[in-house]
C-alpha positions as CSV (number, residue, x, y, z in Angstrom):
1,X,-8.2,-27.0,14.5
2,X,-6.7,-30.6,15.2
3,X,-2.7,-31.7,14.5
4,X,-4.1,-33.9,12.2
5,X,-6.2,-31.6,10.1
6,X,-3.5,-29.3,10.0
7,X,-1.1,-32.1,8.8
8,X,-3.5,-32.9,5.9
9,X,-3.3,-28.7,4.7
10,X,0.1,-28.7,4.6
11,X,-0.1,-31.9,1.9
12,X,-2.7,-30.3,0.1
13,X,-2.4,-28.0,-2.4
14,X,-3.3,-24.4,-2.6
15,X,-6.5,-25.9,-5.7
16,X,-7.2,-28.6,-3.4
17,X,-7.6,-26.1,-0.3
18,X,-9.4,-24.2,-1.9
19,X,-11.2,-25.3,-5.2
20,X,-13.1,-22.1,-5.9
21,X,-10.7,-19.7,-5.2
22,X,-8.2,-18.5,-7.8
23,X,-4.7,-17.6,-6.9
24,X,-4.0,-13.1,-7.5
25,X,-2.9,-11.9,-10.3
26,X,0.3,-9.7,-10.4
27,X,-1.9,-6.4,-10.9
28,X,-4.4,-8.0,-8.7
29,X,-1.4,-8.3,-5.9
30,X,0.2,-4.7,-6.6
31,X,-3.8,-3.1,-6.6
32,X,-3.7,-4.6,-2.8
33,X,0.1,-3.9,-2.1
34,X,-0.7,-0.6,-3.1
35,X,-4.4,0.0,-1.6
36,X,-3.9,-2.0,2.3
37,X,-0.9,-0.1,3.6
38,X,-1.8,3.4,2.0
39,X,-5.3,2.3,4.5
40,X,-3.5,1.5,7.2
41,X,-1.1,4.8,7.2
42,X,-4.1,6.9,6.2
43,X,-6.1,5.7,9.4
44,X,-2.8,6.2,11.4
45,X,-1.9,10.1,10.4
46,X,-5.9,10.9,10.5
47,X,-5.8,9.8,14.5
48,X,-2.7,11.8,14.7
49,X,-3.7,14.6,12.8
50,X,-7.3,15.0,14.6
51,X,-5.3,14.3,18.2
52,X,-3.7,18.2,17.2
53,X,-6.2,19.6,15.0
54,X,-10.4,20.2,15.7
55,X,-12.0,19.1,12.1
56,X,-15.0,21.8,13.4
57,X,-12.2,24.5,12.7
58,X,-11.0,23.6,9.7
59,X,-13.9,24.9,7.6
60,X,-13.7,28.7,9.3
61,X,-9.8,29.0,7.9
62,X,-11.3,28.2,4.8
63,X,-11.8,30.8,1.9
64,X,-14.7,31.6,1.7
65,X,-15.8,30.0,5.3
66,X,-17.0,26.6,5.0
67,X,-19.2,24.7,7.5
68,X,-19.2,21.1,7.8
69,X,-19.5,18.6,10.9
70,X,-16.8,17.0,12.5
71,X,-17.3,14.0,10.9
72,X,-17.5,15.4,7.9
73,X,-13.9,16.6,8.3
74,X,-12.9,13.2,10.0
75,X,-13.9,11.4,6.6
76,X,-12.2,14.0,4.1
77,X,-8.7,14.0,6.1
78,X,-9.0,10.5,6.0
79,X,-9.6,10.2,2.1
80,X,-6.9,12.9,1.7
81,X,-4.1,10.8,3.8
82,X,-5.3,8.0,2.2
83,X,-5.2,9.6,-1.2
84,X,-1.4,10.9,-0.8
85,X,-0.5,7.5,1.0
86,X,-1.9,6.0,-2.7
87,X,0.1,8.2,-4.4
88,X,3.4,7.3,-2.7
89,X,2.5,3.8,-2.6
90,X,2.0,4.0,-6.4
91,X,5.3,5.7,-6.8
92,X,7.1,2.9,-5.0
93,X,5.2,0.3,-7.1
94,X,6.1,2.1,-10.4
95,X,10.0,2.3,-9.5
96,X,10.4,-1.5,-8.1
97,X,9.0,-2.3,-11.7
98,X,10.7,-0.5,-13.6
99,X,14.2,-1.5,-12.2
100,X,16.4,-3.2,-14.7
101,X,16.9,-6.4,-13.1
102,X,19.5,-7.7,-16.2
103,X,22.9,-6.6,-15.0
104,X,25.4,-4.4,-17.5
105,X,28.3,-6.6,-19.1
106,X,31.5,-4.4,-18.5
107,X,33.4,-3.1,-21.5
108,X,36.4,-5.5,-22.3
109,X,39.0,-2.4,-21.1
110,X,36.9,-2.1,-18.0
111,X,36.9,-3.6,-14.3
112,X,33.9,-5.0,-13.0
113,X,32.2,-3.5,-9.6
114,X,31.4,-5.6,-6.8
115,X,27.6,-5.3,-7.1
116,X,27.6,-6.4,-11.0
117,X,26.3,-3.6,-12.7
């Protein structure tokens, strides 16, 4: 890419970049907030876990005795860690928007804190 071209994008707006693309919604942007991390943790803790643990074993410590391939088991603990990564993802999400951002006028009696609550 040339100086000049990249000159030129930093003039240009984000609809004259890119006409046919629409900027994310805020649920679009939490989906993703929520979904690309909880991917990238779920891919790290299934190379840790299967580093330990042999997925062929897993199915004969179950009740009653399971038998699946290996990658069989790769794929569920990967959709597990990815599932619990979701969940605490989600959690985070829920709790960052539902923080009252509008801070608590003290009584007329009272002090006010140092952080304005």
């Amino acid at each position: 890419m040339s100086e000049a071209q990249t000159d030129n994008d930093k003039e240009q707006g984000f609809e004259e970049i890119y006409p046919f693309q629409k900027p994310w919604s805020r649920q679009a942007r939490q989906i993703a907030a929520i979904i690309w991390p909880s991917f990238l943790s779920a891919a790290f803790a299934t190379m840790l876990f299967f580093a330990v643990v042999d997925p062929g074993l897993i199915g004969d410590s179950m009740t009653p005795s399971q038998r699946f391939s290996r990658m069989t088991g790769y794929g569920l603990g990967f959709f597990f860690f990815w599932l619990i990564t979701m969940i605490s993802s989600s959690i985070s999400i829920l709790l960052i928007r539902s923080y009252n951002r509008k801070p608590v006028k003290p009584q007329s009696n009272e002090q006010p804190d140092d952080q304005g609550y």
